[in-house]
N, C-alpha and C positions, 0 to 999 in steps of 0.2 A: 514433540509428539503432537499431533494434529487432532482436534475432538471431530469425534464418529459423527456423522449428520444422521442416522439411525439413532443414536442414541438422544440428540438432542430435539426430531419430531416424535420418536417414540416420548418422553418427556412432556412436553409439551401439550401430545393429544392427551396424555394422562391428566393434566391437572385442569386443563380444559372439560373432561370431560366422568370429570370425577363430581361435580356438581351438575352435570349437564350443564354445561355453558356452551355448547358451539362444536365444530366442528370444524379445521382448516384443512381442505383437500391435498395432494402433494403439489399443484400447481403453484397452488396460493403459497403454501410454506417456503416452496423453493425463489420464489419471489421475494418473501420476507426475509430467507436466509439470507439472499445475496446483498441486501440493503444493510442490516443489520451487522452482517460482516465488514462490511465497507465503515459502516461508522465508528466501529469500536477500531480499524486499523486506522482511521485518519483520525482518531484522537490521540494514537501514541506521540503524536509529534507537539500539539499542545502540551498532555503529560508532560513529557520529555524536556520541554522548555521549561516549566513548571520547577520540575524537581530539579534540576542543572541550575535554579535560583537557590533551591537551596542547599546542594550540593558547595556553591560558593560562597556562601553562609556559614560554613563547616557545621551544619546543626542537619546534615543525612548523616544516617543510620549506614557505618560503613564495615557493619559483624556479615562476615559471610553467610551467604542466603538472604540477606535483607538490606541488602542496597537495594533499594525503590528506583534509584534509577539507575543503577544495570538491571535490575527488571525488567525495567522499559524498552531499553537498546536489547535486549536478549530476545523478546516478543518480534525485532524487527530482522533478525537474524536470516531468517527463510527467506524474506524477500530482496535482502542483498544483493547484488552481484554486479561482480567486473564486466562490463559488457564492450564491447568492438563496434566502434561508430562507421560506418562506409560513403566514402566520400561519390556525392552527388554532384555532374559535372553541370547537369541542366538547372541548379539551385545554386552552384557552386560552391557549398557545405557537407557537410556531413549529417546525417542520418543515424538513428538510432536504428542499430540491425539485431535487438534483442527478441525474443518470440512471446514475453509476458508484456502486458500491456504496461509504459513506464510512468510513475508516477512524481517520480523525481531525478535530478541529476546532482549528483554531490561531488565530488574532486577527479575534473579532467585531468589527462593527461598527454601531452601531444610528442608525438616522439619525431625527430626529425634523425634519421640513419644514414643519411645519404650524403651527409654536409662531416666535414671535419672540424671541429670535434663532433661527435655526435651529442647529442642530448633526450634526455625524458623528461622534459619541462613540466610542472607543475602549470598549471592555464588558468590565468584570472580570466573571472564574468565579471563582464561591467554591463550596461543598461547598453541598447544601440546610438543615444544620443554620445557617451561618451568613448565607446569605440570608435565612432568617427571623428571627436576630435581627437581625441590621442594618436589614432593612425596616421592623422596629416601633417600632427607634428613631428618635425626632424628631431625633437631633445627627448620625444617619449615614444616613438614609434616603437611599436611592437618589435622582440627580436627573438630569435630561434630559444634563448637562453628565458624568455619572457616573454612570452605568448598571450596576446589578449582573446577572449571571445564573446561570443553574448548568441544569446539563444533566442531560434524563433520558430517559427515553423511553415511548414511548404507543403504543397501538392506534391507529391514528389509522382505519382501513375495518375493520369486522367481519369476522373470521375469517380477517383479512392479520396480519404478523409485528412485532413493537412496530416503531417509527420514531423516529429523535434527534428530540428534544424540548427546544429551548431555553427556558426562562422568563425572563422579562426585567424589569426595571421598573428608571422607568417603564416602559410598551410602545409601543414606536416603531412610525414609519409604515413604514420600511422595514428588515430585515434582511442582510447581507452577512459572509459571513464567509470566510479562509481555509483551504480544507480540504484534505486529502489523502486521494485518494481508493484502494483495491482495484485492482491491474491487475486486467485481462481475463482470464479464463481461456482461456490457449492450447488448439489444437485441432489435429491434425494430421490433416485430412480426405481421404478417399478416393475412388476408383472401384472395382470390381471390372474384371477383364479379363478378357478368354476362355479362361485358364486358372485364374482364381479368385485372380489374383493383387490387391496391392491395389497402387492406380496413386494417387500423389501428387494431392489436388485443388488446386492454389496458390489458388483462385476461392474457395471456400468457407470456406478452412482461418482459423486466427489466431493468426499469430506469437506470440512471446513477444513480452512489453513493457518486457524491462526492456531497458536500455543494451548495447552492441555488446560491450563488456567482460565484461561477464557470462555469454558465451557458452560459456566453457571449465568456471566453475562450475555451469551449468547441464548438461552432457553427464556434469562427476562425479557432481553430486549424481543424473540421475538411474541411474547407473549404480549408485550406491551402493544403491538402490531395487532395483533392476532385479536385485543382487546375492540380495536375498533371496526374491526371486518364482522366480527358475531355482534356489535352494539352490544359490549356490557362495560357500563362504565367501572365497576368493580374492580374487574378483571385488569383494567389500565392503570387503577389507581395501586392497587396493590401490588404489580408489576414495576411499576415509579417510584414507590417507595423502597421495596424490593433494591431497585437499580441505585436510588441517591446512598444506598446503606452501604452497598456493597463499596463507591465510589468515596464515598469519606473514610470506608476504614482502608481503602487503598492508599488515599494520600494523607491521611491524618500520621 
């Protein structure tokens, strides 16, 4: 379940403006949602590393509902997915052909259908220094059964922005890989009213996408923002401690 962006700027102008401290218009919010979000999903994977120490320690909490780190793999659930690479003949690679922007690439798969046997080879990454030695040699050259690749990126349309670029060889008939992709950038859209006030749109707006959990960290962290835009150092400090509280009883 996805936290409401309604509910976390209504929140937010509340406590703001329960002391008279300030004001953040929907602009400003919507700018601090999208950063705010972003940092709390590219911390799952420090987490994630974190707790996966101590999972092999046998000293995580493994009572269901409190493994801390399926906790952590479960927040990254949404942004999953199997995606279909498309092979670019002018790069001579393949192409990321997903529509959410990607943030990572985890376990390719190269399918080669057209050879006898056929295969769905699992595809090591190696660095490019050492895809090309290995390619040149006869004793480790890549094969349909052991697929090497290494990732980079390319222009792939004139005067658009580079695109992941996988090389592969051999070069398969098909591509698939598991990726994680960028949430969405949150939006907390509007009307005006007949006094110029601005009226919640739910129709146009878009949520935040991380996990229902993450609802609390999202109102400090952007308060913590929102601290330094009204100049109240208060407001940051309280918000910071707020955040380091919430973050030791997560991982303690």
């Amino acid at each position: 379940m996805a936290v409401n962006i309604n509910t976390v700027y209504t929140t937010v102008l509340y406590i703001l403006n329960k002391e008279q401290r300030g004001y953040i218009p929907p602009a400003e919010f919507n700018s601090l949602a999208v950063q705010v979000q972003q940092e709390i999903f590219e911390s799952y994977f420090p987490d994630g590393n974190q707790l996966n120490r101590v999972n092999q320690n046998n000293t995580q909490n493994d009572t269901e509902f409190f493994n801390m780190f399926k906790d952590n793999a479960y927040k990254l659930y949404p942004f999953e997915e199997e995606t279909s690479f498309t092979y670019n003949v002018a790069n001579t690679g393949w192409i990321y052909g997903g529509s959410r922007p990607l943030y990572r690439i985890g376990e390719i798969i190269s399918t080669y259908n057209t050879t006898n046997p056929q295969y769905d080879s699992v595809t090591q990454v190696s660095s490019k220094k050492e895809y090309t030695e290995v390619s040149k040699s006869k004793l480790t050259s890549p094969t349909n059964q052991y697929p090497l690749a290494y990732i980079t990126n390319a222009v792939v349309t004139a005067g658009s922005s580079p695109q992941v670029l996988l090389k592969i060889s051999p070069k398969p008939d098909v591509v698939k890989a598991n990726c994680v992709v960028n949430p969405t950038n949150p939006n907390w859209a509007f009307t005006v009213g007949t006094l110029g006030q601005y009226i919640y749109n739910s129709g146009t707006s878009t949520d935040f996408q991380l996990d229902i959990s993450e609802q609390t960290n999202l109102i400090i962290g952007v308060l913590k923002y929102a601290g330094v835009i009204v100049r109240d150092p208060e407001v940051i400090q309280v918000a910071m401690q707020d955040a380091a509280k919430v973050e030791q009883n997560e991982k303690s």
